[in-house]
PASEBA-1860 file (N, C-alpha, C; in nm, 3 decimals):
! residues 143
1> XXXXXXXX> 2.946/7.074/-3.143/2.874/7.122/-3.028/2.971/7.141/-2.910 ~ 3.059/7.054/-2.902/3.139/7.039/-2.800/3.245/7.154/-2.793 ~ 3.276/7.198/-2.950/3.379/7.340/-2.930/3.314/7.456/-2.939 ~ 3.188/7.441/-2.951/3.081/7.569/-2.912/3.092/7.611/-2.768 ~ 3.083/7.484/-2.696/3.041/7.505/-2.551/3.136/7.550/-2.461 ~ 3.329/7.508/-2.548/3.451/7.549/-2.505/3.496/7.712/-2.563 ~ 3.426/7.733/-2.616/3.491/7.880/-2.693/3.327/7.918/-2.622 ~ 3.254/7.914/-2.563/3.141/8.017/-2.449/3.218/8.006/-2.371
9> XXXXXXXX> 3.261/7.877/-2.276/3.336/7.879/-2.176/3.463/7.995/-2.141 ~ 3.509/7.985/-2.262/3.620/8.025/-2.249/3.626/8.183/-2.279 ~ 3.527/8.255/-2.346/3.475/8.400/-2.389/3.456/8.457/-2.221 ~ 3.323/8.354/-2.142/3.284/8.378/-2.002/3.445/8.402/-1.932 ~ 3.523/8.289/-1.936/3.656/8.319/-1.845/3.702/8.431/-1.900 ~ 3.741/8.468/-2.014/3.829/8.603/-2.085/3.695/8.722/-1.982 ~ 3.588/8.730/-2.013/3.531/8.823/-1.984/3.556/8.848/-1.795 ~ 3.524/8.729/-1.752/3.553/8.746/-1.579/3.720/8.799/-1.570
17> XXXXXXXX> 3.838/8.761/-1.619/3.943/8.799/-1.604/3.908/8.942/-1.618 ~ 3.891/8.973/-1.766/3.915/9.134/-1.783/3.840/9.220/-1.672 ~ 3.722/9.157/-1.588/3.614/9.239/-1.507/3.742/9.250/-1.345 ~ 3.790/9.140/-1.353/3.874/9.075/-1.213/3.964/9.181/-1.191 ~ 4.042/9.236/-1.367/4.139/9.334/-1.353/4.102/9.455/-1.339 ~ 3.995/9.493/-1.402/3.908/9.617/-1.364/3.890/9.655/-1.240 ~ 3.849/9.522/-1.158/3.806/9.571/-1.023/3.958/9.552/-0.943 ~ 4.032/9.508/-0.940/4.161/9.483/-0.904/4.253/9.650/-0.923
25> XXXXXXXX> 4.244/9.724/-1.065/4.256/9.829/-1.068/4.188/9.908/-0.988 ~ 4.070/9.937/-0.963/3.995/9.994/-0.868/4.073/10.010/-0.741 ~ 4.042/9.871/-0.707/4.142/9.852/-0.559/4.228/9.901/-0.520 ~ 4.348/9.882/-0.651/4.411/9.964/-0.595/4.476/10.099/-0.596 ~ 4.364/10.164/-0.685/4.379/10.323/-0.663/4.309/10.410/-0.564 ~ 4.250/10.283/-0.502/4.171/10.333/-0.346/4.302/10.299/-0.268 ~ 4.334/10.178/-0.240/4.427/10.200/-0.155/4.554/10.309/-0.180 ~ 4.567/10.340/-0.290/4.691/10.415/-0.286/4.611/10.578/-0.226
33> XXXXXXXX> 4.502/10.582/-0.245/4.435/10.703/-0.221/4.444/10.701/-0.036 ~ 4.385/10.604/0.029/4.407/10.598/0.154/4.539/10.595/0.178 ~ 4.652/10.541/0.159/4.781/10.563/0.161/4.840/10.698/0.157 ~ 4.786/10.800/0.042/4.830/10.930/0.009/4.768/10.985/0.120 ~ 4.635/10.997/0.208/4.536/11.046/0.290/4.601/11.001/0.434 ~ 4.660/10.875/0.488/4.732/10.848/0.570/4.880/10.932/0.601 ~ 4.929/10.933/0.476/5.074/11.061/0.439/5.062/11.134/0.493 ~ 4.974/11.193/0.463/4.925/11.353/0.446/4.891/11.395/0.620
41> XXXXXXXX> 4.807/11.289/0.633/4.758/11.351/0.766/4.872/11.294/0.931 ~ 4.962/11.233/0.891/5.078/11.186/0.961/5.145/11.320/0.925 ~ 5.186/11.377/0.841/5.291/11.480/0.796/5.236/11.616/0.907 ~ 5.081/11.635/0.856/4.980/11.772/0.894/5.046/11.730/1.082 ~ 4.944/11.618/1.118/4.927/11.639/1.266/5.039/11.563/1.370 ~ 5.112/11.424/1.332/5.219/11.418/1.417/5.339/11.465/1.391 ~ 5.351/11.519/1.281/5.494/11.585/1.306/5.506/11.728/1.399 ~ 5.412/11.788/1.351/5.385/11.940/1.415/5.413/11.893/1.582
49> XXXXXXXX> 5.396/11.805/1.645/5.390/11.767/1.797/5.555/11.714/1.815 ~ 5.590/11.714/1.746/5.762/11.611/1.749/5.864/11.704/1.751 ~ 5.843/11.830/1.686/5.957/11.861/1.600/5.995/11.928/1.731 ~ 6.213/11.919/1.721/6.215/11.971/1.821/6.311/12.099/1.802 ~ 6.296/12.166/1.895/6.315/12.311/1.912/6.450/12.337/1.965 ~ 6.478/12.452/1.948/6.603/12.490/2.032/6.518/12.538/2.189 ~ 6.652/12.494/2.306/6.619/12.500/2.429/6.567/12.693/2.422 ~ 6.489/12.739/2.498/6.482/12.903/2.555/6.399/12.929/2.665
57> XXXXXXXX> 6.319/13.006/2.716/6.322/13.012/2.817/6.124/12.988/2.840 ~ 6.123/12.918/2.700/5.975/12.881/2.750/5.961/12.773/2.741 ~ 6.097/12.733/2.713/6.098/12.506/2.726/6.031/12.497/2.861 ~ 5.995/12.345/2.898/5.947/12.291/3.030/5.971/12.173/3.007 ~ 5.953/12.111/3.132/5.956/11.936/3.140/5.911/11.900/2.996 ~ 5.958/11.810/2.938/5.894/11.700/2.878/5.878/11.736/2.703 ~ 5.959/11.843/2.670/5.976/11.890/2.561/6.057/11.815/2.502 ~ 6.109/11.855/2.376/6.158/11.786/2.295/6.300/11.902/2.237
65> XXXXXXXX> 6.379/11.930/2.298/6.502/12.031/2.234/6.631/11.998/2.188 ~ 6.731/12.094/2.170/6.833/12.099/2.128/6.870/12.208/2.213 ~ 7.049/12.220/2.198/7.130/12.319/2.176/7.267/12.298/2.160 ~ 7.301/12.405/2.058/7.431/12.411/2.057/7.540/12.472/2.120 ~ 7.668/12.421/2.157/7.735/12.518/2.250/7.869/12.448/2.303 ~ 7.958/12.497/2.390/8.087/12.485/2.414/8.051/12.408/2.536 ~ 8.146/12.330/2.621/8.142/12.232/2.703/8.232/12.280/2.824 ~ 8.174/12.295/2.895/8.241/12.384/3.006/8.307/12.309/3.099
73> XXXXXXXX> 8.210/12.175/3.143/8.256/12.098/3.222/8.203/11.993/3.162 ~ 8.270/11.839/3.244/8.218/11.717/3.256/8.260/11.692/3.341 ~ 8.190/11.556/3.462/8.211/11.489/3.528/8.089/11.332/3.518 ~ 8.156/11.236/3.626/8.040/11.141/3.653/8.015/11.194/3.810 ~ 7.897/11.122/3.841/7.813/11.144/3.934/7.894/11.061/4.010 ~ 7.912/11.105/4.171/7.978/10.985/4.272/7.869/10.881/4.239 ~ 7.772/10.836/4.242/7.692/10.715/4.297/7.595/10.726/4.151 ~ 7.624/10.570/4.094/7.554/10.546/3.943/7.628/10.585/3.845
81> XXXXXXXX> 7.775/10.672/3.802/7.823/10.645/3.674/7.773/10.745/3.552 ~ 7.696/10.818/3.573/7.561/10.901/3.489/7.702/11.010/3.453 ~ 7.656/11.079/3.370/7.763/11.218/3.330/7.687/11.279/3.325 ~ 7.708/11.419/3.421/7.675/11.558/3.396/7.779/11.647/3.278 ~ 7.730/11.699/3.233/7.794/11.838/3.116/7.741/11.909/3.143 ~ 7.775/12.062/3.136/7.762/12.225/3.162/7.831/12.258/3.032 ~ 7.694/12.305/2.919/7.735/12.340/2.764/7.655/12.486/2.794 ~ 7.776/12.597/2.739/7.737/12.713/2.752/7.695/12.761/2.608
89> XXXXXXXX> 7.598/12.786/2.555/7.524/12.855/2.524/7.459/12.987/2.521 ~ 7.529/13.094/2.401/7.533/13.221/2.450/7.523/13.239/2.600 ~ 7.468/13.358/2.679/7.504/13.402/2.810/7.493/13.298/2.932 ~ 7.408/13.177/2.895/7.346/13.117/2.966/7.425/12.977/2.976 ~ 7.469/12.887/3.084/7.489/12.731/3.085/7.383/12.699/3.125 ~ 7.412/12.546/3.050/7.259/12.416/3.056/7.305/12.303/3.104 ~ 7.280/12.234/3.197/7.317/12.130/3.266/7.236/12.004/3.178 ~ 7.322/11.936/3.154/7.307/11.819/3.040/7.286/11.699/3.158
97> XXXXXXXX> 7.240/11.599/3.121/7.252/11.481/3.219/7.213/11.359/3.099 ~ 7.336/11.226/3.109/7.333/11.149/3.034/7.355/11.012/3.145 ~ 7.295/10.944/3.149/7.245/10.804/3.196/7.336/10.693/3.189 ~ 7.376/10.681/3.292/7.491/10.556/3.238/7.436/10.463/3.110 ~ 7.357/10.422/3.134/7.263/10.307/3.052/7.218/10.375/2.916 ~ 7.261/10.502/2.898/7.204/10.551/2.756/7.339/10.647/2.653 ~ 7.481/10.533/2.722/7.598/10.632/2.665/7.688/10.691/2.730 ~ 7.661/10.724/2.866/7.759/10.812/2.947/7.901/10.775/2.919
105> XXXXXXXX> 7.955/10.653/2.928/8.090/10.666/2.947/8.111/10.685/2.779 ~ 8.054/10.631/2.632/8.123/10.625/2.516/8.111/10.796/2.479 ~ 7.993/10.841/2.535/8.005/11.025/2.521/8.125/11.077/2.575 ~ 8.157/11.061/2.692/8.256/11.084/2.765/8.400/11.100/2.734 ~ 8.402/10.974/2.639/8.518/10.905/2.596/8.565/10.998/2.456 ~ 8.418/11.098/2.382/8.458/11.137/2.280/8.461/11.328/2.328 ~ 8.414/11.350/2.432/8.411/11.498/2.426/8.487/11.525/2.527 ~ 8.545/11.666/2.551/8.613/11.777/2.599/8.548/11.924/2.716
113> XXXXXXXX> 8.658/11.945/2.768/8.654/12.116/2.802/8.644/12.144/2.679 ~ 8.581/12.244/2.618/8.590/12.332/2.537/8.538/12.271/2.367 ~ 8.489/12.181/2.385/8.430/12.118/2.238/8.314/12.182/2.219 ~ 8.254/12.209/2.078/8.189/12.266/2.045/8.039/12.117/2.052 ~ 7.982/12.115/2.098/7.871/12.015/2.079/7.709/12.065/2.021 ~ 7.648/11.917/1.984/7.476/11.928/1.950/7.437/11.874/2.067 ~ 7.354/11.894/2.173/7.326/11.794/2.244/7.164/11.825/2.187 ~ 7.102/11.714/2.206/6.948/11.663/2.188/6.911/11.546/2.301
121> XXXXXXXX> 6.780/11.627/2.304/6.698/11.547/2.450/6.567/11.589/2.494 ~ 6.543/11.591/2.616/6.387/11.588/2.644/6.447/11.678/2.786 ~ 6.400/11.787/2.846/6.384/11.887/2.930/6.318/11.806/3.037 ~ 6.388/11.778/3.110/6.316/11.769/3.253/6.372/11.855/3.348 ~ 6.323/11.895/3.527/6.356/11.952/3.658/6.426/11.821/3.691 ~ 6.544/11.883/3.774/6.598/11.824/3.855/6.669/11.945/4.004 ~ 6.567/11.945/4.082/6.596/12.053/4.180/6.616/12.146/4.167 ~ 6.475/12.208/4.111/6.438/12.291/4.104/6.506/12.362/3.950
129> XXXXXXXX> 6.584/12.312/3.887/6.645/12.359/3.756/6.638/12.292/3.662 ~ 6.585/12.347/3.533/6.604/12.237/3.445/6.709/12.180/3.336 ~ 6.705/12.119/3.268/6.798/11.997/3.215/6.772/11.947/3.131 ~ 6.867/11.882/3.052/6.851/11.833/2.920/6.885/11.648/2.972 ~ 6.787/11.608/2.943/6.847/11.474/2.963/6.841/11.372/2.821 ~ 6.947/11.343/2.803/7.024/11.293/2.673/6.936/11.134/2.686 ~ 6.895/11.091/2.570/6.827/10.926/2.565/6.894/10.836/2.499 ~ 7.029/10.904/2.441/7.111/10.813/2.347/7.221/10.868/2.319
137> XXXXXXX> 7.344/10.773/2.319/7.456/10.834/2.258/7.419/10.905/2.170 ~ 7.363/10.930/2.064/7.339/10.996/1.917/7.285/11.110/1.971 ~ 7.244/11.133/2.080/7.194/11.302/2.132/7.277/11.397/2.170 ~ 7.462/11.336/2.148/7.576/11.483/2.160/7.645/11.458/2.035 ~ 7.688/11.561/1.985/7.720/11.563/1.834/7.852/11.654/1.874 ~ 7.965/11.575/1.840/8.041/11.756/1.798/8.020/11.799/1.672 ~ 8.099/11.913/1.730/8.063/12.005/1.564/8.212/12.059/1.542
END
């Protein structure tokens, strides 16, 4: 009687396991489904808002650009340390501005008159003109 009641017992446990893994499988082909649905809709709607562009003449404040181009000038600013660059870019120069606090002097230290650079940044006015202002060493590249 007693190994009757251990081999039910034990049929009931085999049967709850196999149900446990069933639903455990379930689980997690939902989550991988919300996972794939999370992908997807990160890829569709925040990238389209990020990606950034080459500078032209319909950038504005607060964009997200690039450009490539030759280095016309550098200096630091008398007061704060900051570096301005003037990277010419077919017909047009772009006044670069890099932040002491975000690189100025190790940029400084690696570029030239006449280097070919990437700069990357965010478009803001600065009197009345606008500007590329650099957020990280990693936003001038030579080339």
């Amino acid at each position: 009687m007693k190994s009757i009641f251990i081999k039910t017992i034990g049929i009931s446990c085999l049967r709850k396991v196999s149900e446990i893994e069933k639903e455990e499988k379930v689980m997690i082909v939902l989550l991988m489904m919300v996972l794939l649905s999370l992908s997807v809709a990160y890829v569709t709607f925040y990238q389209e808002g990020t990606q950034i562009q080459e500078i032209n003449t319909f950038s504005k404040p607060g964009d997200k650009v690039y450009l490539e181009g030759t280095v016309v000038s550098e200096r630091f600013t008398n007061t704060g340390d900051h570096l301005l660059i003037d990277v010419e870019h077919g017909p047009q120069v772009t006044k670069i501005f890099v932040p002491r606090d975000k690189g100025a002097k190790e940029i400084a230290s690696i570029i030239a008159e006449n280097s070919k650079v990437r700069v990357t940044g965010e478009v803001q006015e600065y009197q009345g003109e606008l500007e590329i202002v650099v957020q990280d060493a990693s936003g001038i590249e030579l080339l």
